[in-house]
C-alpha positions in Angstrom: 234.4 199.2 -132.2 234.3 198.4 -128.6 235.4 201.6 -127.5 232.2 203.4 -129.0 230.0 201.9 -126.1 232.4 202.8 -123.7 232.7 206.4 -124.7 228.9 206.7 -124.7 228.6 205.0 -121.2 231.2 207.7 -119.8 229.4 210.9 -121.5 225.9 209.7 -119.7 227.7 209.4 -116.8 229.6 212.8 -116.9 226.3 214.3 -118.1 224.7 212.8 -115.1 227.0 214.1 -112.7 227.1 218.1 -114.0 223.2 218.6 -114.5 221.4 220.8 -112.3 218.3 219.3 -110.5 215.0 220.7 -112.2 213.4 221.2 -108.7 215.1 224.8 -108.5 213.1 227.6 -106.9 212.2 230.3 -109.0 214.6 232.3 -107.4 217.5 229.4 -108.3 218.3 228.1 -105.0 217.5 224.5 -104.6 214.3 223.5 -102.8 215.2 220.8 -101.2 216.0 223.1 -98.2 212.2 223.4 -96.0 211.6 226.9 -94.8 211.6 226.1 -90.7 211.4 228.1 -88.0 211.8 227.4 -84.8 209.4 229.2 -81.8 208.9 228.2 -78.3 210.0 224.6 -78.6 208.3 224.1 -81.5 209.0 223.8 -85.2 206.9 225.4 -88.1 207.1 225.0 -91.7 205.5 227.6 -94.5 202.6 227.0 -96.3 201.9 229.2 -99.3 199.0 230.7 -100.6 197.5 231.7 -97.0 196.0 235.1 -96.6 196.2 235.7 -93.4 196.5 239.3 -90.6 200.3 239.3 -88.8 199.0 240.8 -85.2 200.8 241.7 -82.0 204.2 240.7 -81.7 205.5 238.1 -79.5 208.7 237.4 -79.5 212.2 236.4 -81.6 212.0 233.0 -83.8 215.4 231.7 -85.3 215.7 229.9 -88.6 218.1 227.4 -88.4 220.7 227.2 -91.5 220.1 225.0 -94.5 222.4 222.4 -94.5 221.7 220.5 -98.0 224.9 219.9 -99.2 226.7 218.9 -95.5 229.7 220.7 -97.0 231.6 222.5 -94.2 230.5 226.0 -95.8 226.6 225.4 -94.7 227.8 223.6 -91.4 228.8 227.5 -90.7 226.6 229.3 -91.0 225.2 230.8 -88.1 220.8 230.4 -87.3 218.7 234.0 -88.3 216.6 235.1 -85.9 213.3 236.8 -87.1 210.5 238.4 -85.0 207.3 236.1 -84.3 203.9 237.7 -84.7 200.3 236.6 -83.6 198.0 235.6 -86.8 195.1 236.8 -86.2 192.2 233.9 -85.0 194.7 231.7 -84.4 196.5 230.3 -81.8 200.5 230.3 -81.9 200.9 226.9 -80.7 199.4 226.1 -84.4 200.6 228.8 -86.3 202.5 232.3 -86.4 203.9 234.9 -88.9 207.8 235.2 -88.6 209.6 238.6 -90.8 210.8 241.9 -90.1 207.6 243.6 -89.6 203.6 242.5 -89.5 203.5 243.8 -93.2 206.5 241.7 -94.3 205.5 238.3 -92.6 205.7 234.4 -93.7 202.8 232.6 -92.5 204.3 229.3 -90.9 202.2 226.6 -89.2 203.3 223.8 -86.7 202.4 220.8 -88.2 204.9 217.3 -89.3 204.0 217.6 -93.2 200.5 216.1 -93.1 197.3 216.8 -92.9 196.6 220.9 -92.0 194.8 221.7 -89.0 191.5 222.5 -89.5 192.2 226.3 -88.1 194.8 226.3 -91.3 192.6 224.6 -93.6 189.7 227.6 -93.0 192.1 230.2 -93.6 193.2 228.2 -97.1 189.7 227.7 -98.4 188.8 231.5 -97.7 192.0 233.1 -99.7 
């Protein structure tokens, strides 16, 4: 009889150790990697759900690798670099679109997590 409790207190625990994390992206990576870019000694994160006009280009951006596990695997892997483009009506010390192209762009904005700035903020409330 006291091995019942025993048993039951080692299959939580295995279960524990093997489940996947429910804060997956939709595309099944985990999200506990920020998208960050880094441009002129600065770092920007993404913000979703901005519309916003990618405009001249002005120079490379690299994306450093995500290193959420520390396993030697992600220690390797070398940082992307990505073009930096102008959004239009704002400056790029607050924000810039980083992609291939000014059609395929991620708006990212240089801010710590908090509060948006305001240019941000106006771009949010019109899309």
């Amino acid at each position: 009889m006291t091995r019942l409790p025993l048993m039951a207190a080692m299959l939580v625990l295995a279960v524990a150790c093997t489940s996947e994390s429910s804060s997956d992206g939709a595309d099944g990576q985990a999200a506990s990697c920020a998208y960050l870019v880094h441009y002129q000694d600065r770092s920007y994160q993404d913000v979703a759900n901005v519309e916003f006009t990618a405009g001249e280009e002005l120079g490379s951006a690299t994306v450093p690798p995500c290193d959420d596990t520390g396993g030697q695997e992600d220690a390797q892997q070398a940082e992307d670099t990505v073009t930096a483009y102008r959004v239009d009506g704002i400056s790029p010390d607050v924000a810039v679109a980083v992609g291939d192209s000014p059609d395929d762009t991620v708006f990212v904005v240089a801010y710590s997590g908090g509060e948006l700035p305001p240019e941000v903020q106006k771009l949010i409330d019109r899309s």
